[in-house]
Structure formats: C-alpha cells, structure tokens
N, C-alpha and C positions, 0 to 999 in steps of 0.2 A: 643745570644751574642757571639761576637768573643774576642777569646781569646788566646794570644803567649804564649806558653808554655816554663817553663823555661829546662832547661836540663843541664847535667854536662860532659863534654867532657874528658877523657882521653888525659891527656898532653904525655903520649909517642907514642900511636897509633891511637888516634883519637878515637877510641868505646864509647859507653855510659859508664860512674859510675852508678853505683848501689849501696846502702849501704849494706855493709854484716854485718851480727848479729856476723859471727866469727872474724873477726878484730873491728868493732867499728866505722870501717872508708866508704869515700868510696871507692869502688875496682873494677877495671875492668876483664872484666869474661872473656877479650882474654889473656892480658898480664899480670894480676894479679897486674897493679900497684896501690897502694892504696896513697889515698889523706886526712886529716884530716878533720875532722866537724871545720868548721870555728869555732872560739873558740865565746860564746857569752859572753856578761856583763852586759846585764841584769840578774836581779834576778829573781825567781820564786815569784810573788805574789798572797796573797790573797785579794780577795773584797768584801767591805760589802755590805753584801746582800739586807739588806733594800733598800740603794738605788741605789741598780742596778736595784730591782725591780718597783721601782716608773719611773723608763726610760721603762720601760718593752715594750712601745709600738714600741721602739727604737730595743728590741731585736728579735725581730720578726723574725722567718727562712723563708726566700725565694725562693720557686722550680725556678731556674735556670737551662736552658740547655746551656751547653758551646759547643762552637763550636770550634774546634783546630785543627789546621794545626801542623803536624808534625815536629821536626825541623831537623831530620833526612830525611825522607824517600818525605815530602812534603804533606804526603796524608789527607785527611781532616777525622774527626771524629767527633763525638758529648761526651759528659761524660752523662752519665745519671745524674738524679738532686741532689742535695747535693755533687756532687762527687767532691775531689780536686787535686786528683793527679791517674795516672794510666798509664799503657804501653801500646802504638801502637799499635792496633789490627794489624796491618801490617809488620812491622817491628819490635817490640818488645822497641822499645827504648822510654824509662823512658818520662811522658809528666806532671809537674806541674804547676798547675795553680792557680791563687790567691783566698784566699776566699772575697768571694762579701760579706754575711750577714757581718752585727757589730761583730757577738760573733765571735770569732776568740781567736784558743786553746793560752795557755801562755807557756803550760810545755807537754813534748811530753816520753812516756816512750820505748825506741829505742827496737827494736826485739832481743831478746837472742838464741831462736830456730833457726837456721838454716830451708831450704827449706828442707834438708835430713833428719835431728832430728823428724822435721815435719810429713814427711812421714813414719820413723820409729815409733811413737807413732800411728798414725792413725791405722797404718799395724795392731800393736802386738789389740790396740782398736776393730777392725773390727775381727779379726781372734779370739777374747773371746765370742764373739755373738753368740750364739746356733740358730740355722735355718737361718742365713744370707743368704740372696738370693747372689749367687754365682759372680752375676753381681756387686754387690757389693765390694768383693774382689779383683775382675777385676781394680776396679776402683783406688787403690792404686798403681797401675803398670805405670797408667799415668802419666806424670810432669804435667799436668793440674789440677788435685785432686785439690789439695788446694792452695790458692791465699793466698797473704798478704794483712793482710789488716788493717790499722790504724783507730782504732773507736773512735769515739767522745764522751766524759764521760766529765761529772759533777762531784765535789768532795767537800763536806759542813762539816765545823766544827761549832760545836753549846753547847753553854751550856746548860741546860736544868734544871729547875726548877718542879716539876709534886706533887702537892696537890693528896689527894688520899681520899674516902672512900670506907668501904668494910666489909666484913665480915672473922672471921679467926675461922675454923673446927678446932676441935681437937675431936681425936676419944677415944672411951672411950669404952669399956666393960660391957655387962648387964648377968645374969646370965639366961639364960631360960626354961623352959621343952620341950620337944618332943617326941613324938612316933614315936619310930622305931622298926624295924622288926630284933631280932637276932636269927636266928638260929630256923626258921618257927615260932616264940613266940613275940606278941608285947609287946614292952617295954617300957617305961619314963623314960626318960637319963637325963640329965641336959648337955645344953654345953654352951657357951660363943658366944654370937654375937654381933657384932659392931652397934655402935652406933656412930653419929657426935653431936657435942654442939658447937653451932654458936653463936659468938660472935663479937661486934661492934668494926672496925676497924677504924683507920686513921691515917694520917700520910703525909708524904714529904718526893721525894727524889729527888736526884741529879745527873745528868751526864753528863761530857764532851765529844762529840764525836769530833774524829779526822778522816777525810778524808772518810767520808761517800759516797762510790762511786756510781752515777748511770748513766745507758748507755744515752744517749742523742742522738740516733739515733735507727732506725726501721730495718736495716738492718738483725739483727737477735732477736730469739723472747727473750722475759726479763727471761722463763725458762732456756734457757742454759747461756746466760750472767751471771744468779746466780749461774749456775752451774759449772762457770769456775773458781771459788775461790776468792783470793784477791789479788790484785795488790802492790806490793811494789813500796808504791809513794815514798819510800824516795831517790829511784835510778831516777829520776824525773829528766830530763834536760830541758833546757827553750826551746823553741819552736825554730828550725831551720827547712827550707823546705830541707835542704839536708838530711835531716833522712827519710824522704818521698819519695828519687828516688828508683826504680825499685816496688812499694808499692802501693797500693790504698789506699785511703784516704778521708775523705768523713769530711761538715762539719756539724752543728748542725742540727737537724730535732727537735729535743724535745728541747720547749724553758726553760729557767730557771725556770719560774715558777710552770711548769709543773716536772720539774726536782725536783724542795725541793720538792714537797711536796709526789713525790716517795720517796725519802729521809725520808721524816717523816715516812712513813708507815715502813722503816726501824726501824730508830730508837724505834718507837711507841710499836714495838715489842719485844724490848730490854727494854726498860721501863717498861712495862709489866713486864717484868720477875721480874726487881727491885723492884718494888712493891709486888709482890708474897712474896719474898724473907723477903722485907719489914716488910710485915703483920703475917708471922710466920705461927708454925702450920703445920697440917698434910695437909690441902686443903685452899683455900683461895677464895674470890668470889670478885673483882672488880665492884661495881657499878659506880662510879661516878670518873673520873683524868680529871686533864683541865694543859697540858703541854704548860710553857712561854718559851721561847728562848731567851737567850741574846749572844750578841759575834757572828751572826749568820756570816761568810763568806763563801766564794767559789771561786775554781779555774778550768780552764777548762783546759782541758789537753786530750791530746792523745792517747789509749792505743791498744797494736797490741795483733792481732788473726791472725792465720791460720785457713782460713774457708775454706768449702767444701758443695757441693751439690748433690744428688744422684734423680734421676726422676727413679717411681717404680710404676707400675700398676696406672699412672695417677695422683701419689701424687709424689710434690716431699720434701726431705730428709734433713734436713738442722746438720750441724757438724764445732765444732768450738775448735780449744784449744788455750790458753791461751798461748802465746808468751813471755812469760815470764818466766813461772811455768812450763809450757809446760801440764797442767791439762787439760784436753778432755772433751768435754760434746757433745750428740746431741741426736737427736731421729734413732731410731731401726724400719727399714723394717722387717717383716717378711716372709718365702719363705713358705706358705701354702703346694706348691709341696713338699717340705721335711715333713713335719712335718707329712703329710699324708702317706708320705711313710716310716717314725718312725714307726708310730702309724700300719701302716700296716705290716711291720717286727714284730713287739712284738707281735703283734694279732698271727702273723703265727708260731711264736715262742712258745706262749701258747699254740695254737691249736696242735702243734708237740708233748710239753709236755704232753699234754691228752692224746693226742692216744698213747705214748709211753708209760703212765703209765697203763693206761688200759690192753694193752699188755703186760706187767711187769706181771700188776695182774692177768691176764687170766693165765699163764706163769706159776707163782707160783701155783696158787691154783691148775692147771692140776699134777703138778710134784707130783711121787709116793713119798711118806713119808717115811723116812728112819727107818731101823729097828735097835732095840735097844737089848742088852744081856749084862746084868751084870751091865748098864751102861755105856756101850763101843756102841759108833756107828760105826755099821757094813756097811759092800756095800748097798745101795740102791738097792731090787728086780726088773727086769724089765718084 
C-alpha cells in the first residue's frame, strides 16, 4: 500500500523538524528554530470496555506494509508492518504516516530523555556489567546505539469486587523432648517447636485500579517492558502526529482483548495479596476467588523508549529505557573469554601463594634457633 508521508519543514531554512524532548517543541537541528505542537482541544478520553469489546471484530490488528516515497530526498522505502512513523533510511528526514487499523492511540506521552541523556544512562548501565563483552561497550560510542521509539500501550481502570474462601495459619508452640549429644554425653532437653492451626476463612474485598498499563505491541519482550517501571499518565497529552517527527512509532499488534486480560493477570496478583492481608494471620491458603469488574474502561495511548540491540555469538541482545523515568532494563551478554581468564589469574595467584608459603615454611623451619641467656636474646650462632 502506498502511502504520502507527512513531514514538517523548518519555516527559516527549509530542514526537517524534529521534536526535541529539551524544548517540548519542534526544532530544527541546523538552525535550532523551534515551532510549537499545534495546541489540541480535544480531551483525553476514557472507553467503556464492554462495548468496545463486543465490536472486537472491528478491532482487529492488520500486518500492513506501507510503501513511502520520501518527501525529501524522493527515495522509495517500505516500513515494516505495524510501523507509523520513522526516518529515511537515505536521508534521515522524519517520514509519518496514518494508521490504517481502527485502534488508533488517543493520548501520547512526549520523550523527556534526550538522545545524549539516553546514551549517558546506557553508558554508566553497560560499564556496571562484570564480564561485558568489550564489543559491547563499543556499542555506546555510536549515534546509532539507540533509536526512539514510541510504543503502543493499553491503559484499564476497573473496580473490582473478589468473594474469597480460604484458610488462615496461626503458629503456635508445642513443648517437646530430644536427645542431644553435650559434651561426648547424650542428653533430653526439652525445646519449643512450631506448630500451624488452620482455620476456615472468607471473606470480600475491594479495589479500584487506575491506569493499569499494558504493552500492546511485540516489539520488545513483556520482561523488560515490566522492567521499565511506571509511566506517569497524568503528564498524558491527546494524540498529535507532530510528537511522532524524528521517532518511530508503531501501531497496535496486541488486540484489546488480549490486552485486559494481561491486565487482569496484573491486577489478579494484587488482589491476591488483598485477600492475604484480608484473611489475617501468620500464613494464609487461598482456595476459591471469582473477581466481578464494574466501571471496566480504557485508553490507548503512546509511550516512548529508547531501545537498543546488540547481536553476540549468534544471539542477539535486546535493551530499552524508559523515556520518561529514564529507568533501563534489558538482557546481559556474557564474555566467557574474560571470565576464563579471571578464573585463570586467581588460579595462578593461589598457585603463587602455595609455593610462596611452602617456601616461607622451608625457610623457617631450616633457620638456626636463636640462643637464649638470662632471658635476653642473644645473636643467632651460625
């Protein structure tokens, strides 16, 4: 599918806009002029989820490959699928394009890291790694390292109703005997051992969750997404594509349906706990909760990363922080060649110690013993 890509021109020298995370605005990278985000008047809303889900077949993600003609340079490209905004392989200038699927973000949460911020966290991240393959470190010296990139998230408020039964421990003390051994002699002590006493629980509880977020795209795995922390939605602005120029952008892959019900396995484990808490006691044992929702909505929205990739003995590396918080998360290479050659300095270091001590104690034990008179040590005879 072809597709015109939109772009934003610098009214003093013609270059592309870019939006910068340190003005707010957008700003061009020859002559620094910057332009404001057109002001919006819509409001950020929320939608009820029941029936958005009863359309469900309406929301359906679609792999589209878009095909775009530069509006710079001329050259043709393709986006790979979900993608909605990204820069010119060729020329570099900013190329946005509309999203096709239905679901389409409402609130978008603008990048506060800078590209340099970016690269500084990564740096100081990479350089705490014990055995970092070297090639690695390398990798931070590039402007290519890490891209921006706007992710596509889900965001469910819900109240929650959760019946419960269960069981609640309380430990208690028995008094016992034992034989033990003191002092070569066996003996019968008496000491105190635990005991539990289970008793029938139930109960109901309650919680309203607000802004329950989950990734709604495969670009990176759902371990480091949780590992990026949390978003402050309430710096939320409504959706403009010019917060998208110089950025990638990508739209939904994970449909809503599939989105609550990541969601619930959140909340689920937060409820959990309520009920623990609930049922009292030293231990507690959950058989039976059946959680209602009322109030259930949702809003789709935007959220930026600086991601990064490293390819290392045929796997490759995936690293992302949080654009906001600027919080890091990703997986760790290791360089076997170092670790081998640790592991082979302390070997060689012990083996030194031995023979040094050995020699020490050859050393001593040969040396003539010194002669005594009165209690006064005298010269050593040789």
């Amino acid at each position: 599918m072809k597709f015109t890509p939109i772009s934003y021109t610098c009214p003093s020298c013609g270059a592309p806009l870019k939006f910068s995370p340190t003005t707010g605005k957008l700003t061009c990278e020859f002559c620094h002029t910057s332009t404001d985000i057109t002001p919006q008047d819509n409001q950020i809303e929320e939608f009820d989820l029941h029936s958005a889900l009863s359309r469900l077949d309406q929301n359906s993600p679609k792999e589209i490959n878009k095909e775009v003609e530069c509006s710079k340079c001329g050259n043709n490209f393709t986006l790979t699928p979900f993608s909605v905004s990204t820069n010119c392989p060729y020329c570099g200038t900013p190329a946005i394009t509309e999203f096709v699927n239905s679901i389409k973000p409402e609130s978008i949460i603008p990048f506060e890291i800078t590209h340099k911020e970016a690269k500084q966290i990564f740096a100081k991240w990479i350089g705490s790694l014990w055995f970092a393959p070297s090639e690695l470190k390398k990798l931070v010296d590039t402007d290519k390292a890490l891209k921006g990139y706007y992710l596509p998230f889900w965001t469910f408020d819900a109240d929650t109703v959760t019946p419960y039964k269960g069981q609640r421990g309380d430990i208690y003390y028995v008094t016992v005997q034992k034989r033990v051994i003191i002092d070569g002699k066996e003996q019968i002590v008496q000491t105190q051992e635990p005991r539990i006493r289970w008793s029938y629980a139930s109960g109901e509880v309650r919680r309203h969750f607000d802004d329950v977020t989950v990734e709604a795209s495969n670009t990176l795995s759902r371990k480091i997404i949780s590992q990026l922390g949390n978003w402050d939605t309430s710096r939320s602005k409504p959706f403009d594509e010019e917060y998208l120029s110089g950025f990638d952008s990508e739209e939904y892959s994970i449909g809503l349906d599939n989105g609550f019900e990541m969601a619930r396995n959140k909340m689920d484990s937060i409820i959990k706990n309520d009920i623990r808490q609930d049922i009292g006691g030293d231990e507690q044992q959950i058989d039976w909760m059946q959680t209602h929702y009322y109030n259930s909505t949702f809003k789709n929205a935007l959220f930026p990363v600086w991601t990064a990739n490293f390819e290392y003995k045929s796997k490759t590396y995936y690293y992302a922080i949080n654009a906001q918080t600027g919080k890091i998360a990703g997986e760790r290479p290791y360089s076997y060649t170092k670790i081998f050659l640790i592991i082979a300095f302390v070997l060689a270091v012990l083996i030194a110690i031995g023979v040094y001590g050995d020699y020490f104690d050859d050393f001593i034990s040969s040396s003539p013993s010194p002669s005594y008179n009165s209690g006064r040590v005298i010269y050593y005879n040789y």
